[in-house]
DRENVO-603074 format. One record per residue: residue in three letters; x, y, z of N, C-alpha, C in turn. Coordinates in nm, 4 decimals. Atoms other than C-alpha are relative to their C-alpha. Layout:
<drenvexs>
+------+----------+----------+----------+----------+----------+----------+----------+----------+----------+
| rest |     n.xx |     n.yy |     n.zz |    ca.xx |    ca.yy |    ca.zz |     c.xx |     c.yy |     c.zz |
+------+----------+----------+----------+----------+----------+----------+----------+----------+----------+
|  ala |        X |        Y |        Z |        X |        Y |        Z |        X |        Y |        Z |
...
+------+----------+----------+----------+----------+----------+----------+----------+----------+----------+
</drenvexs>
This chain:
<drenvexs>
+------+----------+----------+----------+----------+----------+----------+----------+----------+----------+
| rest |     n.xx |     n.yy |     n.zz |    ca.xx |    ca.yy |    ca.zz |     c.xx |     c.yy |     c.zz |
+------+----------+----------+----------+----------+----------+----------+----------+----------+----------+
|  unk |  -0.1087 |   0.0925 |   0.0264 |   0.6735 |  -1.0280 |   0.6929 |   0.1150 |   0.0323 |   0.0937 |
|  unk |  -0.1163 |  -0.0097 |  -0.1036 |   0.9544 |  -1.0773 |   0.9681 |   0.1000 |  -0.0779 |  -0.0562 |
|  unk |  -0.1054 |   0.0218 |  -0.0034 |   1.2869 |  -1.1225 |   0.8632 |   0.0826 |  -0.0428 |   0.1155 |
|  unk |  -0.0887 |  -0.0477 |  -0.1000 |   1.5581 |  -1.2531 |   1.1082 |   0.0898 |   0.0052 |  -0.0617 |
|  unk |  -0.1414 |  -0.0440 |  -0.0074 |   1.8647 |  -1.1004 |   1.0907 |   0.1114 |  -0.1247 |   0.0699 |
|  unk |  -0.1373 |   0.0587 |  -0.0604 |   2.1915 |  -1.3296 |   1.1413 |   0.0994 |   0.0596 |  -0.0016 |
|  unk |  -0.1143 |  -0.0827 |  -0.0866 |   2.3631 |  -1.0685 |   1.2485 |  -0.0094 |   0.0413 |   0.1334 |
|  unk |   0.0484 |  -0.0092 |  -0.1479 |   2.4047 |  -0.9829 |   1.6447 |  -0.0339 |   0.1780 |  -0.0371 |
|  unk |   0.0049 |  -0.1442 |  -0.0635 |   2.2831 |  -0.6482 |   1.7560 |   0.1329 |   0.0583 |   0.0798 |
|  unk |  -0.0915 |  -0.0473 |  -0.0987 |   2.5784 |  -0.4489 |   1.9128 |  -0.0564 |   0.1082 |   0.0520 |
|  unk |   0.0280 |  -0.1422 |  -0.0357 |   2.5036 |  -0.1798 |   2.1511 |   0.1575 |   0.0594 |   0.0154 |
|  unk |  -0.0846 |  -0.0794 |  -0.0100 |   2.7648 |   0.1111 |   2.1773 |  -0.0119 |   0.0410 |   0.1357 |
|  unk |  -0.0592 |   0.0098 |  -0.1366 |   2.9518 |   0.1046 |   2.5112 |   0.0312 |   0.1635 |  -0.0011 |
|  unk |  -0.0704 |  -0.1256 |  -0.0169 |   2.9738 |   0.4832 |   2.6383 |   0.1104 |   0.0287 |   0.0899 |
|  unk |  -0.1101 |  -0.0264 |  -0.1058 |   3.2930 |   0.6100 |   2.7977 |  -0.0399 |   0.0747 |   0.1057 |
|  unk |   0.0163 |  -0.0842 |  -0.1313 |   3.3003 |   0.7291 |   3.1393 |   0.0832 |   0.0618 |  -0.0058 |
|  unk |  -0.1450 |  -0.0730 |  -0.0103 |   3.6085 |   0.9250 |   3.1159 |  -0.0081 |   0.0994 |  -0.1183 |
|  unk |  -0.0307 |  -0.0637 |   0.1499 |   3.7495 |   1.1742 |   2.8990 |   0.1177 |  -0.1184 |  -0.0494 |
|  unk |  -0.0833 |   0.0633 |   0.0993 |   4.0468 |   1.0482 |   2.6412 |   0.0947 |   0.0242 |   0.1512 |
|  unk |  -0.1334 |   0.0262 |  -0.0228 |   4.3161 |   1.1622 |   2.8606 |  -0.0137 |  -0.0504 |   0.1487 |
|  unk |  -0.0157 |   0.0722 |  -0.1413 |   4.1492 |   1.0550 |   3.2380 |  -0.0117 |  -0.1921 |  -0.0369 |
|  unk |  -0.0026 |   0.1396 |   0.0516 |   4.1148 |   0.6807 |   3.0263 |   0.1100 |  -0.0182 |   0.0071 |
|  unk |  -0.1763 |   0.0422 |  -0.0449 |   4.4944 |   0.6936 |   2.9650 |   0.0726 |  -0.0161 |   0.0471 |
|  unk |  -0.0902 |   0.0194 |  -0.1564 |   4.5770 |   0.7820 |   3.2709 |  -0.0020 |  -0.0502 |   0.0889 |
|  unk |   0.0229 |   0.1293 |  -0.0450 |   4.4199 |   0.5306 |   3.4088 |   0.0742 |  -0.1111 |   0.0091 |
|  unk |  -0.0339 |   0.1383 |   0.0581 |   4.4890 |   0.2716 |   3.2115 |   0.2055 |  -0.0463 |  -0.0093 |
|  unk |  -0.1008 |   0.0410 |  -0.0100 |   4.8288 |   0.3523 |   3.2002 |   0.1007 |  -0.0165 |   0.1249 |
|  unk |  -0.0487 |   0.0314 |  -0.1773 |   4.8961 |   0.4097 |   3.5722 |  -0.0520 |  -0.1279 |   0.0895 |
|  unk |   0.0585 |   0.1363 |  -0.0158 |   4.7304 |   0.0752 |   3.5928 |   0.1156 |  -0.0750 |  -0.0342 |
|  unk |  -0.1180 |   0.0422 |   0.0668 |   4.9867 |  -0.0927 |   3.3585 |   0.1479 |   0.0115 |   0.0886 |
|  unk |  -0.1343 |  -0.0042 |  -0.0687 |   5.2779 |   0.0751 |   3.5110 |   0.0201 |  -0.0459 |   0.1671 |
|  unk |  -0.0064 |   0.0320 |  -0.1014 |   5.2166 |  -0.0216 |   3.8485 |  -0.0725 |  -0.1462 |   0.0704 |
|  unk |   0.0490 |   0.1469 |  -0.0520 |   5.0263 |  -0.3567 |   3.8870 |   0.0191 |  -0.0808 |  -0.1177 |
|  unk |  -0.0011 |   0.0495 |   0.0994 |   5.0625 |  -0.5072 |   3.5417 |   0.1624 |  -0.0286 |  -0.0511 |
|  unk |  -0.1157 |  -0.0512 |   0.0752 |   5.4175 |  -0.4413 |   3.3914 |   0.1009 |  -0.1106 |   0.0854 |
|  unk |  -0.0683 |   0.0541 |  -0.0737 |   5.6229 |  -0.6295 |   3.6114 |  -0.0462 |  -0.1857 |   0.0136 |
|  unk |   0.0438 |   0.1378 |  -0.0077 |   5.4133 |  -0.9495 |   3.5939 |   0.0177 |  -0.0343 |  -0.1646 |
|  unk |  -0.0162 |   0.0761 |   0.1424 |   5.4370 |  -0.9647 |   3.2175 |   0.1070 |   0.0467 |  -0.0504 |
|  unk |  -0.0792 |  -0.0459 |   0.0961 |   5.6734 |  -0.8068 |   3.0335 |   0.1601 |  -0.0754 |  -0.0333 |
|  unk |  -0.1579 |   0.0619 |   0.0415 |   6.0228 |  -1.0111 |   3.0640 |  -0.0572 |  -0.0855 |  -0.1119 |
|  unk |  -0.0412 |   0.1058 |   0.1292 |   5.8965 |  -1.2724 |   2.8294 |  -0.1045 |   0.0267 |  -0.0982 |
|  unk |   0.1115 |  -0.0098 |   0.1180 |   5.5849 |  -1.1341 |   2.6532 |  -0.0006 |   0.1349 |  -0.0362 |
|  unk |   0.0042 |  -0.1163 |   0.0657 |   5.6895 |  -0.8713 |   2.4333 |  -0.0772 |   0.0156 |  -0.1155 |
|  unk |   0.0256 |   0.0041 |   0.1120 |   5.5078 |  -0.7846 |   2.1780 |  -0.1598 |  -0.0405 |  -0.0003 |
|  unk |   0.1724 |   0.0266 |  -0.0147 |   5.1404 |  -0.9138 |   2.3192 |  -0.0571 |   0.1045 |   0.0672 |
|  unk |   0.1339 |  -0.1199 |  -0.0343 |   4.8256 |  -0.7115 |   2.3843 |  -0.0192 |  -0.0213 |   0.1793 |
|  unk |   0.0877 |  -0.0179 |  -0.1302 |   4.7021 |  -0.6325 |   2.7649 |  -0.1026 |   0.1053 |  -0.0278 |
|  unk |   0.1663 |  -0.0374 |  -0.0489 |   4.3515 |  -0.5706 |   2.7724 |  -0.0067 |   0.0473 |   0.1714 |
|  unk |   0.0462 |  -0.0235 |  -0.1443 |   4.2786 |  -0.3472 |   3.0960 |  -0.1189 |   0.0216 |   0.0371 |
|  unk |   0.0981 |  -0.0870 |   0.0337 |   3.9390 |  -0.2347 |   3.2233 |   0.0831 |   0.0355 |   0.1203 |
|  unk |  -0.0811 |  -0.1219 |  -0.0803 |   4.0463 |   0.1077 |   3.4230 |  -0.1172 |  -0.0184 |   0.1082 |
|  unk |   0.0848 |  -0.0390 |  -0.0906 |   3.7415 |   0.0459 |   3.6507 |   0.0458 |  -0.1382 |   0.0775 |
|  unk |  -0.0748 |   0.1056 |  -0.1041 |   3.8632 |  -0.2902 |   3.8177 |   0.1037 |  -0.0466 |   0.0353 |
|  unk |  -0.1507 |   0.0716 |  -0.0127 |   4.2168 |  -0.3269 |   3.7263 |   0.0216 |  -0.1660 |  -0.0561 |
|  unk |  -0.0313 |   0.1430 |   0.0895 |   4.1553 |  -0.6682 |   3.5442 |   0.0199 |   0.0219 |  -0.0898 |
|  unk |  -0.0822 |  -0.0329 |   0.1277 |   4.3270 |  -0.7491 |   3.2466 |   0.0339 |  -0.1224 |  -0.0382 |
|  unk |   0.0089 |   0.1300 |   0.0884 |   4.3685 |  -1.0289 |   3.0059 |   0.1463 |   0.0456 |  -0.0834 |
|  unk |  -0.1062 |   0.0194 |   0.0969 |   4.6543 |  -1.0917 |   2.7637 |  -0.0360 |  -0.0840 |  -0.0903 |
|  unk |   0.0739 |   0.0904 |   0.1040 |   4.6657 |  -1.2224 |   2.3983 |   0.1280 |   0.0558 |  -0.0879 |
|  unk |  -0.0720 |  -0.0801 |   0.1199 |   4.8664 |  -1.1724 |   2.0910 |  -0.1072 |   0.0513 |  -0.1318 |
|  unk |   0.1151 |  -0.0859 |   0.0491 |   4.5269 |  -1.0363 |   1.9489 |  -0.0810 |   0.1037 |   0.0851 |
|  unk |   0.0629 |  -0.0806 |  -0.0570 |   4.3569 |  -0.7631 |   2.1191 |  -0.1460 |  -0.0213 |   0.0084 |
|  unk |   0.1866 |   0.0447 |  -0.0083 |   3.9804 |  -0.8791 |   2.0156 |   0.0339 |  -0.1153 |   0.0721 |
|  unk |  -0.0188 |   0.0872 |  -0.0469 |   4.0834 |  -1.1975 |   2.1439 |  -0.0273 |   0.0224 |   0.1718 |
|  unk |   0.0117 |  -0.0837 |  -0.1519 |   4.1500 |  -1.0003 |   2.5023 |  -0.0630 |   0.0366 |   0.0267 |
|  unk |   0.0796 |  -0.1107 |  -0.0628 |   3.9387 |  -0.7626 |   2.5273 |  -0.1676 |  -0.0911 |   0.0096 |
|  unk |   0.1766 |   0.0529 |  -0.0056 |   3.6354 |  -1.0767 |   2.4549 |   0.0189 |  -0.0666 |   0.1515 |
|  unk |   0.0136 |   0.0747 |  -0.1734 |   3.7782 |  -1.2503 |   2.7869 |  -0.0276 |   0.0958 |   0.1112 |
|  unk |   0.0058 |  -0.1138 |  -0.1481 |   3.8027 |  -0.9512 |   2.9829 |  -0.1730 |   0.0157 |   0.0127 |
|  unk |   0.1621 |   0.0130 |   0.0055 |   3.4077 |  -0.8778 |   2.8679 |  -0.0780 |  -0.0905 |   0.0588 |
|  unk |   0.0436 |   0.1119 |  -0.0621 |   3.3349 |  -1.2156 |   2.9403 |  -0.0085 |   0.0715 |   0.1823 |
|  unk |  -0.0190 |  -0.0557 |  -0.1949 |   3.4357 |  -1.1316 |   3.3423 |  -0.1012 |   0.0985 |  -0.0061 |
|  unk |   0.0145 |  -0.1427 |  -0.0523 |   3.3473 |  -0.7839 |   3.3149 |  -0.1000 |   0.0641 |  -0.1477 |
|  unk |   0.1035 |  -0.0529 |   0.1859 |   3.0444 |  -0.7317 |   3.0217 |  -0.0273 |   0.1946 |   0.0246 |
|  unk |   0.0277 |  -0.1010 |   0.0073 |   3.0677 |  -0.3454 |   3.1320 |   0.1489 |   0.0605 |   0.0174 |
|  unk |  -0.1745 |  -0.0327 |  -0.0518 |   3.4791 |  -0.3241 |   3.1171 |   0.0219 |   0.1217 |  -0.1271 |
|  unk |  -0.0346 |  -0.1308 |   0.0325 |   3.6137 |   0.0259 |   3.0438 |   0.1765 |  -0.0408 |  -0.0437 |
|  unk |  -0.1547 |   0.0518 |   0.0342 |   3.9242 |  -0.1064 |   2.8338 |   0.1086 |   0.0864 |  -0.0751 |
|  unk |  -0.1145 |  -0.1160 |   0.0635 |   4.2591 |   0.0434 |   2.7899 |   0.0923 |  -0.1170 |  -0.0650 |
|  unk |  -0.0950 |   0.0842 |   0.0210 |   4.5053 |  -0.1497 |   2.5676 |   0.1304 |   0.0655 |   0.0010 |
|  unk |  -0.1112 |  -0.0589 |   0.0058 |   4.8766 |  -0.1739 |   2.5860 |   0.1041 |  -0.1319 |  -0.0722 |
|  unk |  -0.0861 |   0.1038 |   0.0939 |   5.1274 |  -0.3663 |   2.3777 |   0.1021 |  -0.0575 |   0.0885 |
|  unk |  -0.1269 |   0.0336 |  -0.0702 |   5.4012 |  -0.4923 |   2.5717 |   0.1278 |   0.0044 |  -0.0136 |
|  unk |  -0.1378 |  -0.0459 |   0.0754 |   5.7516 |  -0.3433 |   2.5064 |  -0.0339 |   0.1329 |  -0.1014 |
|  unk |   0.0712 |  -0.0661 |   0.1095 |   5.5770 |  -0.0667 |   2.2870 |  -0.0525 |   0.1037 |   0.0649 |
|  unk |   0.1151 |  -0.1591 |  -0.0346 |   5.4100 |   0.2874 |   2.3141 |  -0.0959 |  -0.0021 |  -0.0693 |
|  unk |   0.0521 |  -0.0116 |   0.0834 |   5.2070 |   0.1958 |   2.0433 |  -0.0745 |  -0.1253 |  -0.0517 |
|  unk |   0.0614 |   0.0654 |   0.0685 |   4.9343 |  -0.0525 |   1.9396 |  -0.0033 |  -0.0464 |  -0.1369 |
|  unk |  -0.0241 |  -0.0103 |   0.1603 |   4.9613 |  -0.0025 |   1.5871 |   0.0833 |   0.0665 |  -0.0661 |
|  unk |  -0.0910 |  -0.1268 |   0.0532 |   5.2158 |   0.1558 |   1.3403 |  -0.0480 |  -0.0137 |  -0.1161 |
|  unk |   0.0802 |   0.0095 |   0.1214 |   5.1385 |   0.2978 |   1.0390 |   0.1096 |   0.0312 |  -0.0657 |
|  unk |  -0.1418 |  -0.0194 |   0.0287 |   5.4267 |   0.3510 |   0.8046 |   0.0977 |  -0.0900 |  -0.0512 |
|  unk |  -0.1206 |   0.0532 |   0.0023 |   5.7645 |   0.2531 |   0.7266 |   0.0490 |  -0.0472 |   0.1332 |
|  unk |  -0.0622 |  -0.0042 |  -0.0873 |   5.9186 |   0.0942 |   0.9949 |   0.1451 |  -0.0643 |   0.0274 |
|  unk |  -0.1227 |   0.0218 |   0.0036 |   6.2695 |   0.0927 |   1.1050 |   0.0242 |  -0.1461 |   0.0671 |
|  unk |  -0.0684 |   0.1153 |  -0.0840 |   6.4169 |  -0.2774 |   1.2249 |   0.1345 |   0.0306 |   0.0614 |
|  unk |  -0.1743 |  -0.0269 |  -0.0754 |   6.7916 |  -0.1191 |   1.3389 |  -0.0221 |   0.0113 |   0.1382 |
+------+----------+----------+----------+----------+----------+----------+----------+----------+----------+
</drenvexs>
C-alpha cells in the first residue's frame, strides 16, 4: 500500500562557513554594497543576503525574501538583516522612548 504524502520533502541546506565567517560575511556585505541603497526609507524590512554572490532580496517578511532569493539562487547561503536594527527578532519587553 503506497501512501502519498501532501507534504513536500525538505532537504537540509549545510553551511559552508562557521557562525562567525557567515556574519562576517553577510555583514561586510550589508555594510558595504547593500546599506546605502536601502536604508533611508526602508526601515524596519528584512534583507535576505546569500554571502556567496552578494544577492539579496528585500521584504517586510523574511520567508517571503529569502523564497525569492532561492528562487535565483536554489543553493543561497543566507544572512539576514533588518534594516535600522542589530536584531531580527526581540524577545522581551521593549522600550519605545
Amino acid at each position: 500500500l503506497f501512501i502519498k504524502s501532501r507534504f513536500k520533502t525538505m532537504t537540509a541546506r549545510q553551511p559552508k562557513y562557521s557562525f562567525e565567517d557567515f556574519a562576517r560575511r553577510g555583514d561586510s556585505l550589508y555594510e558595504t554594497n547593500i546599506r546605502q541603497q536601502v536604508e533611508a526609507s526602508n526601515r524596519g524590512k528584512i534583507v535576505a543576503i546569500d554571502i556567496d554572490t552578494g544577492a539579496w532580496e528585500m521584504d517586510t517578511n523574511e520567508i517571503i525574501a529569502s523564497k525569492r532569493l532561492r528562487a535565483k539562487y536554489p543553493e543561497a547561503q543566507i544572512w539576514f538583516v533588518r534594516i535600522g536594527s542589530r536584531s531580527i527578532r526581540r524577545f522581551g519587553r521593549t522600550s519605545y522612548l
